[in-house]
N, C-alpha and C positions, 0 to 999 in steps of 0.2 A: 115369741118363742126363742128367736133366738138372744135375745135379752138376757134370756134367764139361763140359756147351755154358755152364754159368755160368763157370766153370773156363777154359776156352779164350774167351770174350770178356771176360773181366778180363785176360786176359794180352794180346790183343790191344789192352785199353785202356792197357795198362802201356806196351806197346809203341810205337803213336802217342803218347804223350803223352811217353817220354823222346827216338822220334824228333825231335819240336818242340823239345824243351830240348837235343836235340846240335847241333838247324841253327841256333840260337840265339844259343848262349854256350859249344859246341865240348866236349872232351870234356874238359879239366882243368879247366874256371869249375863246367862243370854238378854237382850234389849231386843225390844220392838224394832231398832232401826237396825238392828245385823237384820231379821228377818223383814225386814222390808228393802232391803241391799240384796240378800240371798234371791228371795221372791221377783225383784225388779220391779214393782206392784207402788201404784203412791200411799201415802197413810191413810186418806180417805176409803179407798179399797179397801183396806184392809180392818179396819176399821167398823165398815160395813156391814161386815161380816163376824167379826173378834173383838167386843169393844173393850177390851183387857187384855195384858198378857197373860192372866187367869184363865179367862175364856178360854184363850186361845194354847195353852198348855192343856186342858180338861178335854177341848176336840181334840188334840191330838194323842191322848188318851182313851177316848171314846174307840177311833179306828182300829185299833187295837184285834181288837175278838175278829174282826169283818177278814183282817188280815192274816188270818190262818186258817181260812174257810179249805177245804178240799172235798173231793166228789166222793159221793156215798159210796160204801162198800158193805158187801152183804155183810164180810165178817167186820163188828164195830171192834173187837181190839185192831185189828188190821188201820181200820178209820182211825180209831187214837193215836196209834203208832204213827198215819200220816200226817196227821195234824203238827205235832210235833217236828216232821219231818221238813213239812214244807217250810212250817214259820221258822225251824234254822236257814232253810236253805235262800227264804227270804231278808232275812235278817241280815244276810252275806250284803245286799243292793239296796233295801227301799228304804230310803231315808224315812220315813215318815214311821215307819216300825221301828228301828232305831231308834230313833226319838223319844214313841210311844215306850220303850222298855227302860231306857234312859229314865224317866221320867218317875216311870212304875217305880224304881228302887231308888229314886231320888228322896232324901226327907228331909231337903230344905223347902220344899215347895209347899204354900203356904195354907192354911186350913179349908180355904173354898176352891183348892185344886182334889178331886181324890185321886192321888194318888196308887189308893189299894184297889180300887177298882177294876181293872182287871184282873184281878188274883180271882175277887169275887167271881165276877163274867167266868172267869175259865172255869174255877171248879165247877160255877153251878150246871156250864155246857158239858163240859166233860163226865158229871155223875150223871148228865141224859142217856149219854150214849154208854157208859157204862149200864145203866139201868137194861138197855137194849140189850146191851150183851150176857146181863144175867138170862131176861127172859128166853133169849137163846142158848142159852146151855154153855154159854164162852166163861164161865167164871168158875173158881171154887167155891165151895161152899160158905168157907169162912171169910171172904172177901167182905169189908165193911165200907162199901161205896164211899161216903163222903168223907171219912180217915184216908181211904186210897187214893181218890183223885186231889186232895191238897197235898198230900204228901209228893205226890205227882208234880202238881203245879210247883210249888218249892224247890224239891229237887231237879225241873226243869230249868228254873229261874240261877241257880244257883251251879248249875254247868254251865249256860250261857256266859254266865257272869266270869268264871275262871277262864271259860275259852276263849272270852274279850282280852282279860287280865295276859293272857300265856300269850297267843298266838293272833288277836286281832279275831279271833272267831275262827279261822282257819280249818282249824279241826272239831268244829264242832259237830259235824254231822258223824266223823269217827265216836264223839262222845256221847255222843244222843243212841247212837247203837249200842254203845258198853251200857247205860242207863236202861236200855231194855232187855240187853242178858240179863243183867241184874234182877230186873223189874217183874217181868213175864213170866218166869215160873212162880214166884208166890203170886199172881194172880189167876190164871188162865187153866183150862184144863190144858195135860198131857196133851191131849192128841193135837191140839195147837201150835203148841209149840215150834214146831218143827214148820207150822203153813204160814205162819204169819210172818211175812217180809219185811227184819230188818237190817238191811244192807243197807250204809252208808252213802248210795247216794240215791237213796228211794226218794229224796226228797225232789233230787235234779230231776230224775224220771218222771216224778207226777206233769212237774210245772213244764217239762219239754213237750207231756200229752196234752196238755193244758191250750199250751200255744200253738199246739199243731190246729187242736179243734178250733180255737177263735180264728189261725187264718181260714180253714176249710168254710168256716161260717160265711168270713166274708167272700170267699170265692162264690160261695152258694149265693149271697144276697146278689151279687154283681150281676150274677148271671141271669138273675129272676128278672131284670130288670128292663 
């Protein structure tokens, strides 16, 4: 057992450390041996684990979707809005998302990386939870799910991209909130409008609730013990 938790956090150090060298220096500059310099990890390891820089550009594409996970909420445009909120607000620190994004709009990377892949992943997770929100009476009538959520994903992608470009991302969580003044009345009914929380640092809020709960957990495990 513990073979295998050594095992799975070498591979997750492989992982951060080539996500940092794709947000970098992109997928054709980056080498195996920056991220095996970054990692601190021998080739063997890593190896082990990646036996490509293919491979190992496609995992760090894969983590992608996992990394903008947040806690369910009754209301699911509220849930989309955070989704959104948190993965800028992550975006600000984990290398490994950076990477993954990096990557996403990179088109030098070579035919057996998919690249488009999470566009895919996001729209199809995002028309669930839209789905949710029609059955609940959260939408207009006219709302055309999978036109809305790519349009979505795109115009996500492509604020990021400029708030990288202007400010290092800095303001991005400012621009995720203009994106859903915009965004929210042509989808949502009226009476929503006004409940759905988007304020500019919804994202810091979720992730600070986030980590209170995982210490209180451990405090709880400690004590069982």
């Amino acid at each position: 057992m513990a073979r295998q938790e050594r095992a799975i956090r070498t591979r997750r150090v492989i992982l951060e450390a080539a996500g940092a060298v794709f947000d970098e220096h992109g997928y054709t500059a980056t080498t195996i041996a920056m991220v095996l310099e970054r990692a601190e990890v021998t080739k063997g390891a890593l190896y082990f684990h990646f036996p490509s820089k293919e491979s190992l550009a496609q995992a760090v594409l894969d983590e992608q979707l996992s990394l903008g996970a947040v806690p369910p909420q009754p209301c699911k445009l509220q849930e989309l809005v955070d989704i959104t909120f948190v993965f800028g607000q992550r975006l600000l620190g984990n290398s490994l998302l950076k990477g993954s994004v990096r990557l996403a709009v990179d088109q030098s990377a070579p035919p057996g990386v998919d690249h488009a892949g999470p566009f895919r992943q996001w729209a199809d997770h995002l028309a669930g939870l839209f789905e949710q929100a029609r059955e609940q009476g959260e939408l207009l009538p006219t709302v055309r799910i999978r036109e809305t959520v790519e349009l979505l994903v795109g115009a996500f992608a492509g604020v990021q991209l400029m708030s990288r470009a202007l400010t290092g991302r800095e303001d991005l969580a400012e621009r995720i909130s203009v994106l859903w003044g915009h965004f929210l009345p042509s989808i949502a009914v009226p009476a929503l409008l006004t409940a759905i929380d988007r304020e500019p640092d919804r994202g810091a809020r979720i992730l600070a609730a986030l980590d209170a709960d995982d210490v209180q957990q451990v405090a709880v495990d400690l004590s069982a013990r």
